[in-house]
C-alpha positions, 0 to 999 in steps of 0.5 A, a space after each residue: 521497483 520500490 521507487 517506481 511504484 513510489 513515483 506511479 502513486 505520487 504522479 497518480 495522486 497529482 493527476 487526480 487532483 490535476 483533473 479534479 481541478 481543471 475539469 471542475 467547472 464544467 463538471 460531470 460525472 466523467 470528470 469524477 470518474 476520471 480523478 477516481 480511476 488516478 486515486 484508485 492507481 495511486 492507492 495501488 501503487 502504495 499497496 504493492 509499495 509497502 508489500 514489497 517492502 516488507 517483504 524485502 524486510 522480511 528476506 534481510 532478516 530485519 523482522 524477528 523470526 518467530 513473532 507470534 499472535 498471542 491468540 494463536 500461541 499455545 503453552 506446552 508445559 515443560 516435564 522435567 526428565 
């Protein structure tokens, strides 16, 4: 899955560029919303790549467990008994 999402965002950076280049002379407002539809699918594609990585990352065990935000930690004092 990680693949195919890698190739739609490549394929879809190229098509834009692709559109961009052809549709350059002759302008138009079609021509930029056609190469920003591709970018928008391009940056999509590398979003959902990188969520299901690290989500992937995270089912493996690779990224510590217990990783906390220091704002958010609180110290509870040890007592002794």
């Amino acid at each position: 899955m990680r693949a195919f999402l890698i190739a739609v965002g490549i394929l879809s950076w190229l098509m834009a560029l692709s559109v961009i280049l052809i549709f350059a002379e002759s302008g138009g407002a079609l021509t930029v919303v056609a190469a920003g539809v591709f970018a928008v699918a391009a940056i999509v594609a590398f979003g959902c790549e990188r969520i299901i990585k690290t989500l992937e990352e995270i089912r493996d065990g690779r990224v510590p467990a217990g990783v906390v935000s220091s704002r958010t930690a609180t110290v509870v004092p040890s007592v002794p008994v």
